[in-house]
C-alpha positions as CSV (number, residue, x, y, z in Angstrom):
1,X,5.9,23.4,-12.6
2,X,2.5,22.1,-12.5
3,X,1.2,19.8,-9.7
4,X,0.8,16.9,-11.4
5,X,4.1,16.9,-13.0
6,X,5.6,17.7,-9.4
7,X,3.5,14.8,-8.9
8,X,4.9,12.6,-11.4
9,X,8.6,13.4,-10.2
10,X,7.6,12.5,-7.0
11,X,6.1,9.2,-8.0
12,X,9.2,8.2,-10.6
13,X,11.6,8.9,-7.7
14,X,9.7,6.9,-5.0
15,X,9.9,3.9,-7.7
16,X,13.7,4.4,-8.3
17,X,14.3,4.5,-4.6
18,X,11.8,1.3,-4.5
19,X,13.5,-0.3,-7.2
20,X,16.8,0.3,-5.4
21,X,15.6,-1.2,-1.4
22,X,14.5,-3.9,-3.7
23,X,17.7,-4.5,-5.1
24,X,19.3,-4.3,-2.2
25,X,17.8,-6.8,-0.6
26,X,17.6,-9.6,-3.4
27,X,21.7,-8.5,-3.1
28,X,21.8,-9.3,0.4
29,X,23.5,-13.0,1.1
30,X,20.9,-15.7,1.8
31,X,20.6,-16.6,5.2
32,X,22.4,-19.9,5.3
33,X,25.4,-18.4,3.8
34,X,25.0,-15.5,6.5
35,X,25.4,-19.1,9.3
36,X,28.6,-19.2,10.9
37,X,30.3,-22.6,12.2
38,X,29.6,-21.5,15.4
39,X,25.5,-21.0,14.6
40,X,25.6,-24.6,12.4
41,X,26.6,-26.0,15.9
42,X,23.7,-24.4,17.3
43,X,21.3,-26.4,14.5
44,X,23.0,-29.6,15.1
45,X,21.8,-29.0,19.0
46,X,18.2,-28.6,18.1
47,X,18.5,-31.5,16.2
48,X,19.4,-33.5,19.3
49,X,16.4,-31.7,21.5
50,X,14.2,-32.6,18.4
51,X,15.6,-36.2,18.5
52,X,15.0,-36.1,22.3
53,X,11.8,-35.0,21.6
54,X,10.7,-38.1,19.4
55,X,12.4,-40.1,21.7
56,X,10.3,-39.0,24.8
57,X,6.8,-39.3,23.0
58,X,8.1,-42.3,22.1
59,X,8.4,-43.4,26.1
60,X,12.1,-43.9,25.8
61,X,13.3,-41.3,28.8
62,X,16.8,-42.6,29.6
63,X,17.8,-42.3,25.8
64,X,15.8,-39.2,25.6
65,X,18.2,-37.6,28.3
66,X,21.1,-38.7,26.9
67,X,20.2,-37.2,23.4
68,X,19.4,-33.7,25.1
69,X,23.4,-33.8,26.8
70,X,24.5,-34.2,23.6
71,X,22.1,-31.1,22.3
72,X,23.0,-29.4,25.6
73,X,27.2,-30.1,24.7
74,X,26.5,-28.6,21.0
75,X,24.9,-25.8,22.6
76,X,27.9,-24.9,24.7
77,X,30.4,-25.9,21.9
78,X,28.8,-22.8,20.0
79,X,29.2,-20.8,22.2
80,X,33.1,-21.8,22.5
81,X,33.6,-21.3,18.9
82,X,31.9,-17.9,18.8
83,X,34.2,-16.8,21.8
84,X,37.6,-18.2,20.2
85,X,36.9,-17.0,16.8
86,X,35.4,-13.8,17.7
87,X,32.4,-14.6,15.6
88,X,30.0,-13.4,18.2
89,X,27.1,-11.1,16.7
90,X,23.5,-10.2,17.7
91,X,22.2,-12.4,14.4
92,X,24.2,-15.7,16.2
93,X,22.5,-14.4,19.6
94,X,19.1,-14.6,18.2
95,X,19.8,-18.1,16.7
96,X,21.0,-19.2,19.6
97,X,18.2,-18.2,22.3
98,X,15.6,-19.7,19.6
99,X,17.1,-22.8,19.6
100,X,17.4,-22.9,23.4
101,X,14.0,-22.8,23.8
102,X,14.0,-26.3,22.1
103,X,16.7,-27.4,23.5
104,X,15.8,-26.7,27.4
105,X,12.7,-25.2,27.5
106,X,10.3,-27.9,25.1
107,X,12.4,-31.0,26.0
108,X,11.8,-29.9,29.8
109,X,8.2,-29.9,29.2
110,X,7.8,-32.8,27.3
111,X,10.2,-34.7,30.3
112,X,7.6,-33.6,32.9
113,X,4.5,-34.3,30.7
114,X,5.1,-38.2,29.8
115,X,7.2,-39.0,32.9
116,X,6.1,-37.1,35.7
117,X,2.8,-35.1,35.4
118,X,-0.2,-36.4,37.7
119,X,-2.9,-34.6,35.5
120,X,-3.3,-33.4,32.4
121,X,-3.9,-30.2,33.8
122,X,-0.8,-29.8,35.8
123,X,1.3,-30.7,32.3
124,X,-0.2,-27.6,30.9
125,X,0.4,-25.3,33.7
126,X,4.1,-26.6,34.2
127,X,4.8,-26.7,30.0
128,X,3.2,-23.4,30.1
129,X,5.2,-21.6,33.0
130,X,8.6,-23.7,31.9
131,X,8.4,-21.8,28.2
132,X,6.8,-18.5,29.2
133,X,9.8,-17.4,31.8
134,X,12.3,-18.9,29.9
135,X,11.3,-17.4,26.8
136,X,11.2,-14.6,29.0
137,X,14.6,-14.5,30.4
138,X,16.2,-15.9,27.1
139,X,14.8,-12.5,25.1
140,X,15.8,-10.5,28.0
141,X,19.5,-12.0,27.9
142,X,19.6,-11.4,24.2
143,X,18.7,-7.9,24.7
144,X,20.8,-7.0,27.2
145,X,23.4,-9.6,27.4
146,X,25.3,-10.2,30.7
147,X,26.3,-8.3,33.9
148,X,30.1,-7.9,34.9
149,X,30.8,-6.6,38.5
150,X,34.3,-6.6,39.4
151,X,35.5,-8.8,36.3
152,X,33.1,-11.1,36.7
153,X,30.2,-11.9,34.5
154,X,26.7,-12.8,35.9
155,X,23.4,-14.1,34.5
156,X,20.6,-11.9,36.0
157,X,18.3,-14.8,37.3
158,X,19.0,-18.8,37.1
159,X,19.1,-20.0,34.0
160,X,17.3,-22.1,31.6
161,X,19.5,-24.9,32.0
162,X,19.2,-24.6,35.4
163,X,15.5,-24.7,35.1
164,X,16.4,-27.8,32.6
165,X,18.5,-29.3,35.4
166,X,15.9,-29.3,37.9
167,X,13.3,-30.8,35.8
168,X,16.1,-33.7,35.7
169,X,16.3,-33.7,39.3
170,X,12.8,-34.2,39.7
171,X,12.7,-37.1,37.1
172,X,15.6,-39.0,39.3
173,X,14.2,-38.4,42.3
174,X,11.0,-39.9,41.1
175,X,13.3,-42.9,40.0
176,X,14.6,-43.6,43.2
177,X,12.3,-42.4,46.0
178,X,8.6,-43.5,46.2
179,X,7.3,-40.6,48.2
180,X,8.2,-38.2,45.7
181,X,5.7,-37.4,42.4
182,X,4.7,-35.3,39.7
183,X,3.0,-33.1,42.4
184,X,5.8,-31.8,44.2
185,X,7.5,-32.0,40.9
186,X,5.9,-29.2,39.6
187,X,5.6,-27.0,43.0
188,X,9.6,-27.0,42.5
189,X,9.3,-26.3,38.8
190,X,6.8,-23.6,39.7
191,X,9.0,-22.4,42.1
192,X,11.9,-21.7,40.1
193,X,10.3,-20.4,37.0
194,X,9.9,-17.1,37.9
195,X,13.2,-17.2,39.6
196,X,14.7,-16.8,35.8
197,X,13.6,-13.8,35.3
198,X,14.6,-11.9,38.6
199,X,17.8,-9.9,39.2
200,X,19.3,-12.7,40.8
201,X,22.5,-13.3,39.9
202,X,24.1,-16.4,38.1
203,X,27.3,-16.6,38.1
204,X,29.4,-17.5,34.9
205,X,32.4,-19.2,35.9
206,X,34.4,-21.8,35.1
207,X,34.0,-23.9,37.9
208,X,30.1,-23.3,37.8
209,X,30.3,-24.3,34.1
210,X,32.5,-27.2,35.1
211,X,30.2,-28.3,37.7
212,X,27.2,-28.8,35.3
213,X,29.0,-30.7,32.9
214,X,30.0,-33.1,35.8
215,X,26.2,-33.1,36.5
216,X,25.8,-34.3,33.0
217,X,27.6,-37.0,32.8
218,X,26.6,-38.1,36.3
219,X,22.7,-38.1,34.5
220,X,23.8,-39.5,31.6
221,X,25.2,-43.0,33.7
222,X,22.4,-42.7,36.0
223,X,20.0,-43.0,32.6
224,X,22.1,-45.5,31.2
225,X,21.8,-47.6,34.3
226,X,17.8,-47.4,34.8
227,X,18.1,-48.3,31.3
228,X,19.8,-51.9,31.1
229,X,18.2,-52.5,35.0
230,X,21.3,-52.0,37.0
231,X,19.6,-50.0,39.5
């Protein structure tokens, strides 16, 4: 056999097996048909953070809040269904730390920004450290999911809605006490950033779960009440 027809051979097989990764893919199911309830729940969350988002740059905080607890209640929901259906899979995990970087990490930033910040500057550094560790600790969480010591699971580092939380914190406190600003705002927020993406440990409980959701709805009357002036 001559080299060039090895040559050809080689080149006619490299097309069929070409031909056949093409085929495989354009065969593959399109990506919305590859969404599970569980991961529509997930979209219907960002929608709220994007809604919150508007909402913010529009100057309306209070409703702003109240649309990200109802992004921040889709988001867990998801997570529920996953669990009870046993639908969990790394392609829902991916969808679901992208959109919580919308959902706690952009709406935190854009909070802090139009509410809170002193200075430009300081919205920068504070949107900037808010998104870098929590991307940070939501690619690391995909990766390598959670810790279980004696039967019980753990986040390594706080969370991003605990970074979320505290960024709420710092909006009420600025509500209701004159001393505190957009300055010690962000010392806390700079603070805790880092704090994400330690080995401390989170744990995942009920109770803990529990307690935010009580949070929640204790934010969500305290918006509705700066709101329509009752405080």
């Amino acid at each position: 056999m001559t080299d060039e027809s090895m040559a050809a051979r080689i080149v006619r097989l490299s097309e069929r097996v070409g031909g056949r990764e093409i085929l495989s893919a354009r065969t593959e199911r399109h990506i919305l048909l590859r969404l599970s309830l569980a991961d529509y729940c997930s979209f219907v969350a960002l929608l709220f953070a994007w809604g919150a988002t508007v909402l913010l740059l529009s100057r309306e905080p209070n409703w702003a809040i109240v649309a990200m607890f109802c992004g921040f209640a889709f988001d867990k929901l998801d997570g529920y269904i996953a669990r009870q259906y046993d639908r969990q899979s790394a392609f829902g995990r991916h969808i679901d730390s992208f959109i919580d970087v919308f959902v706690y990490l952009v709406t935190a930033a854009v909070l802090y920004q139009v509410v809170m910040s002193p200075h430009l500057a300081m919205s920068v550094i504070v949107g900037f450290l808010l998104i870098a560790f929590g991307g940070l600790r939501l690619i690391r969480f995909t990766d390598e999911g959670f810790v279980t010591d004696g039967g019980t699971s753990y986040y390594r580092g706080i969370t991003v809605v605990h970074t979320n939380l505290l960024v709420l914190v710092n909006y009420f406190l600025i509500q209701f006490i004159p001393q505190w600003n957009g300055w010690l705002a962000a010392a806390s927020i700079a603070i805790a950033c880092p704090i994400m993406v330690s080995d401390y440990p989170s744990k995942k409980t009920v109770k803990s779960q529990s307690i935010v959701a009580v949070l929640g709805l204790v934010a969500i009357g305290l918006c509705l009440a700066l709101e329509f002036g009752y405080v």
